[in-house]
SERO-4910 file (N, C-alpha, C, O; in steps of 0.05 Angstrom, whole numbers):
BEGIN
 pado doro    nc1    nc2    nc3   cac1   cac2   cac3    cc1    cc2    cc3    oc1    oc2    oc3
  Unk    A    -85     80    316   -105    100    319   -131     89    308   -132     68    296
  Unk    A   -147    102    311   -181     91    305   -191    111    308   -186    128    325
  Unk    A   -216    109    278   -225    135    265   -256    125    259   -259    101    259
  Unk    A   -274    140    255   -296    136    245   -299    158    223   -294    182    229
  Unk    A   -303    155    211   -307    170    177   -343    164    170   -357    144    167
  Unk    A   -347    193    168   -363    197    163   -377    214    134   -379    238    138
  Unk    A   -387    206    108   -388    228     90   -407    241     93   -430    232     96
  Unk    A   -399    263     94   -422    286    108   -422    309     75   -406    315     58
  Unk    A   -459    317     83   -463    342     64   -445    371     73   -431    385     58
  Unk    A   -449    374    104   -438    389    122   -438    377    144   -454    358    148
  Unk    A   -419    389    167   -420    385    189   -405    404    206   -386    417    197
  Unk    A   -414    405    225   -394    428    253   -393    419    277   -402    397    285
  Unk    A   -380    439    288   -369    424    311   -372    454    339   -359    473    331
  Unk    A   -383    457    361   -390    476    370   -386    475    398   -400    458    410
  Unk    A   -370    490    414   -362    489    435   -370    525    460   -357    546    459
  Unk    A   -385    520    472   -401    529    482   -419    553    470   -427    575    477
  Unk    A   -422    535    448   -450    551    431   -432    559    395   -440    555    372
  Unk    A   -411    569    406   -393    578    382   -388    556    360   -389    531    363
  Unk    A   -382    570    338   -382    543    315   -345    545    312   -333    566    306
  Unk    A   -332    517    319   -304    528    327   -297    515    302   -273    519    300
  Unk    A   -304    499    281   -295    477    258   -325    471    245   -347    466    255
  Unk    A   -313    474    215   -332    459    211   -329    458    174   -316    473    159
  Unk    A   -346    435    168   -339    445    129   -363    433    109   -383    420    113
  Unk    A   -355    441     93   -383    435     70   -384    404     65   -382    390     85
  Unk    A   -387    389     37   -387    363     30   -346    358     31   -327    372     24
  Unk    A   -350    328     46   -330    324     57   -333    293     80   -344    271     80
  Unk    A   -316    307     94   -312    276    120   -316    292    150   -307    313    159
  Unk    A   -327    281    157   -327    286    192   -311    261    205   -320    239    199
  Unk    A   -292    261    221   -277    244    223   -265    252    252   -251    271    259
  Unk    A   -278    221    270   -270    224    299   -251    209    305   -254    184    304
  Unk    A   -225    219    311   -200    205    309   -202    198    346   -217    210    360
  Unk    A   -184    176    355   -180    168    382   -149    157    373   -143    139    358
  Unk    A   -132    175    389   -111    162    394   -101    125    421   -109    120    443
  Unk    A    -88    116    411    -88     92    425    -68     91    443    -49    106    441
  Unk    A    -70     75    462    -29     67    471    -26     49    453    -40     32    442
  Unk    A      2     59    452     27     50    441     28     65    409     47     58    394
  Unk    A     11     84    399      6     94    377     31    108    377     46    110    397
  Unk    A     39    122    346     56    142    352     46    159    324     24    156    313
  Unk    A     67    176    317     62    192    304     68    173    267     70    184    245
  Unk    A     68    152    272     69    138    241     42    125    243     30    127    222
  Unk    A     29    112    264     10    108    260    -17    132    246    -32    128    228
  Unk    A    -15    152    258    -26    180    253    -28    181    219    -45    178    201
  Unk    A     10    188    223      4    187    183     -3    167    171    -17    174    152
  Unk    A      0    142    172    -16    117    155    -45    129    159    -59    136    140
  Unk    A    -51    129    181    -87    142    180    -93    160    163   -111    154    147
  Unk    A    -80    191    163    -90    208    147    -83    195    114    -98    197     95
  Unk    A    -60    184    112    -51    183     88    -76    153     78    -89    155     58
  Unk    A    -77    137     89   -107    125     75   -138    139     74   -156    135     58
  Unk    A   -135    155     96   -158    159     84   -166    182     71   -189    183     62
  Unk    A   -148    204     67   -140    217     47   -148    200     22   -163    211      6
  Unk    A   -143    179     16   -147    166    -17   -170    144    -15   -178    133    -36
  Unk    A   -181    138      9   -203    125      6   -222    122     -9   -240    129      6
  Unk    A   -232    117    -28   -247    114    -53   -284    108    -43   -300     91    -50
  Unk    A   -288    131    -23   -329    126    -13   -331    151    -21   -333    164      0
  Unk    A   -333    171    -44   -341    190    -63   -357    186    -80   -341    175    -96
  Unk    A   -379    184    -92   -394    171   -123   -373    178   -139   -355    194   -133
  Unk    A   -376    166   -159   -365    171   -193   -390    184   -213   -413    186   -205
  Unk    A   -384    189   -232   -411    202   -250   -431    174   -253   -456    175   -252
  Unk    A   -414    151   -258   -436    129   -254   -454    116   -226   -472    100   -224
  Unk    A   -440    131   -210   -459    125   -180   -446    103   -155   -458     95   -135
  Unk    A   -421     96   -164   -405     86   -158   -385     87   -131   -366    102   -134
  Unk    A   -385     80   -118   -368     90    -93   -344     94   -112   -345     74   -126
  Unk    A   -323    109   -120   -306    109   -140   -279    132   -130   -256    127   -137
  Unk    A   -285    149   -118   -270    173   -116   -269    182    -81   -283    177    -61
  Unk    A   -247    194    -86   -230    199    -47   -246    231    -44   -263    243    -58
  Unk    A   -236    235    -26   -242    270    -22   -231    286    -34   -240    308    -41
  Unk    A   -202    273    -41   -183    294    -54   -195    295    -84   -193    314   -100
  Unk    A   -207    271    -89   -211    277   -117   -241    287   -122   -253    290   -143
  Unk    A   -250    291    -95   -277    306   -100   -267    339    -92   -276    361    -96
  Unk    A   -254    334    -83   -239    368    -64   -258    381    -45   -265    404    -41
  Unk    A   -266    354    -32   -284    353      0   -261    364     17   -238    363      8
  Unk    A   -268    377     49   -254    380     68   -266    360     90   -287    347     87
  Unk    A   -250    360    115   -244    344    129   -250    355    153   -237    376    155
  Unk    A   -273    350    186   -277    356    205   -260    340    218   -268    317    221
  Unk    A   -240    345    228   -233    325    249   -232    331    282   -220    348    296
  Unk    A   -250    312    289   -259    316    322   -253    296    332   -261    274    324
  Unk    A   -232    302    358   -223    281    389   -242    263    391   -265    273    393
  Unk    A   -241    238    391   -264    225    403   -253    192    415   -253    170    405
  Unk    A   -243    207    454   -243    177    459   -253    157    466   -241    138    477
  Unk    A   -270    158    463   -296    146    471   -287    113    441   -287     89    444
  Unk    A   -282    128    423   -268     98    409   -257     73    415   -256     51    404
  Unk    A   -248     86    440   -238     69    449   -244     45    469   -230     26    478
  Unk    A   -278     56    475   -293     37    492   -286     14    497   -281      2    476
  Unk    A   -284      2    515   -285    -38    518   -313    -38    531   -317    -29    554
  Unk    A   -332    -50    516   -358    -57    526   -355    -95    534   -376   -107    538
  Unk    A   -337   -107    536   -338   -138    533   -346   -146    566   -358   -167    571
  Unk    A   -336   -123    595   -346   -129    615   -364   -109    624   -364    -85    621
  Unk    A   -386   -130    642   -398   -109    653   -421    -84    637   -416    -84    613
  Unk    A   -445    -59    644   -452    -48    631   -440    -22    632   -453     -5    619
  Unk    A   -415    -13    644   -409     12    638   -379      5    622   -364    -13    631
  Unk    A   -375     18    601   -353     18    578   -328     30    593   -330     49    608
  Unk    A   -301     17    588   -276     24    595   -266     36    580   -271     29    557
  Unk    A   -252     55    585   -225     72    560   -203     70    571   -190     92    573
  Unk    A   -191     47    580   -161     48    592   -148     41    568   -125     49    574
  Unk    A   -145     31    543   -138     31    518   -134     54    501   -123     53    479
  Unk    A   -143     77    514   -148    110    504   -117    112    503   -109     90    510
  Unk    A    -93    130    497    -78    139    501    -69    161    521    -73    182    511
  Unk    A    -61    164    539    -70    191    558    -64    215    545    -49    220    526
  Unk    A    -79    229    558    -91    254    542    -62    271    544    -67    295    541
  Unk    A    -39    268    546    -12    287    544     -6    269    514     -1    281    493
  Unk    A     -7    246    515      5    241    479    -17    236    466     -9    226    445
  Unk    A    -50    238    466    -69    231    455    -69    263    438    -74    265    414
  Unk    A    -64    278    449    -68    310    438    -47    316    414    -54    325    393
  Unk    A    -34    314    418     -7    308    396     -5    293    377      8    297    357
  Unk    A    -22    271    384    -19    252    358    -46    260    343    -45    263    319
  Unk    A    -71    265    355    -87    276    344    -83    301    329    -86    300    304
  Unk    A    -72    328    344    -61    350    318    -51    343    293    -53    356    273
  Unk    A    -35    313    298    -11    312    278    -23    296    263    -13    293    241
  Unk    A    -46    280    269    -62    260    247    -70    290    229    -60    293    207
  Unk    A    -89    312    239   -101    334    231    -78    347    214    -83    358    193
  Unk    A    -59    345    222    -37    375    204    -25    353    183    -11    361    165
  Unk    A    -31    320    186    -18    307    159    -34    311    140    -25    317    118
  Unk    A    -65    309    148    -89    303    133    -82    327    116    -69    322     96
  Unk    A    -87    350    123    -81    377    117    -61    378     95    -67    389     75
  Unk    A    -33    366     98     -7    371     86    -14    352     58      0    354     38
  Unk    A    -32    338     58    -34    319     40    -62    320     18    -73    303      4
  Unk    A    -66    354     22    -82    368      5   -111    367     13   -129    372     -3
  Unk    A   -115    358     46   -151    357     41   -146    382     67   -128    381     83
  Unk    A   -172    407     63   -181    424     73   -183    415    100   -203    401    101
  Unk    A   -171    418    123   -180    407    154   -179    430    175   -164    449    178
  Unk    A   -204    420    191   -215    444    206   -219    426    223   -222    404    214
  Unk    A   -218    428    256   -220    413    271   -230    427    296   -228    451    298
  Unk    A   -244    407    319   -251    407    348   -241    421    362   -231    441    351
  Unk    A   -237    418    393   -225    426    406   -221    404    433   -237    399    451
  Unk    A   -194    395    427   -181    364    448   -199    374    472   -199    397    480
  Unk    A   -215    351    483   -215    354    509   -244    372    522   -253    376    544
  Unk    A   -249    378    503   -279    402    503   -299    381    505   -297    357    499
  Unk    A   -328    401    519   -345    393    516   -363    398    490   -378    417    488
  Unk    A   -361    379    468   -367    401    447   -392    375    429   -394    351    426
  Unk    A   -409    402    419   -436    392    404   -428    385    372   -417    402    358
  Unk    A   -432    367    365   -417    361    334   -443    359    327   -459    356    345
  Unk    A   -457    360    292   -478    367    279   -468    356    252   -443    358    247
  Unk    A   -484    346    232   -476    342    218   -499    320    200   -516    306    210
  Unk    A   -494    323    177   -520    319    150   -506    291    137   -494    295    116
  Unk    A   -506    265    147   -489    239    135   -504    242    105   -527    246    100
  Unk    A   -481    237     88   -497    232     63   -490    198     60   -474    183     71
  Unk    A   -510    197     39   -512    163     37   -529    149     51   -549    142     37
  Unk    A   -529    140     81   -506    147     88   -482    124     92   -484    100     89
  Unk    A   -462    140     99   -437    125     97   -422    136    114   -415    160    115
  Unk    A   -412    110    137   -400    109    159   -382     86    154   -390     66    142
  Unk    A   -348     91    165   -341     69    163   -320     71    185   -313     93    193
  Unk    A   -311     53    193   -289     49    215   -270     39    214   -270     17    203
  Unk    A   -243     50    225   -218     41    208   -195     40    232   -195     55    252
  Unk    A   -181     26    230   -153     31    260   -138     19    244   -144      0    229
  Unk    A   -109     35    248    -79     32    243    -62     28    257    -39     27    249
***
């Protein structure tokens, strides 16, 4: 799976105008399921980055996860991760997972994240949806399991 992590002041997520997810200081985090992924890849994802250490410390320090800030977690579909830009100028997603097991493994990255103490509010698979959001830092990072 492949994620982009984002530390956000806030962020939401809004599907035909409505605010369907969204949370205060925390992670915005666009998960893409892969082929051949399964549902262990999922939990290695949530379960690292659940403890990922891009939080300050009182000394200013990248030092602390979400859990130990008690940030919540946006998590929004995004397969577009999965781009192959290497031919040509329009990007491929045949690397995406199809969207019957991409949906599943995505909930289940979301309901580990969740089970493993961080607040998760999420998208809607497959929507056309407006995401918003205040990066603090900022700090983006990208990660696949």
């Amino acid at each position: 799976m492949r994620a982009l992590l984002q530390r956000v002041s806030e962020a939401a997520v809004r599907v035909d105008g409505d605010v369907i997810g969204q949370t205060g200081p925390g992670l915005l985090i666009l998960v893409c399921a892969m082929q051949g992924d399964g549902e262990t890849q999922a939990e290695a994802l949530a379960a690292k980055i659940s403890k990922l250490r891009i939080f300050e410390d009182d000394a200013g320090k990248m030092n602390r996860s979400v859990l130990d800030v008690g940030g919540g977690a946006l998590v929004v579909s995004q397969f577009t991760l999965a781009a192959d830009t290497s031919r040509g100028n329009r990007p491929g997603f045949s690397t995406a997972a199809h969207p019957l097991l991409g949906e599943p493994l995505y909930r289940h990255f979301a309901n580990h994240l969740a089970s493993l103490g961080v607040p998760v509010e999420t998208g809607r698979f497959g929507a056309d949806m407006k995401v918003s959001l205040i990066n603090d830092g900022p700090v983006t990072i990208s990660m696949e399991m």
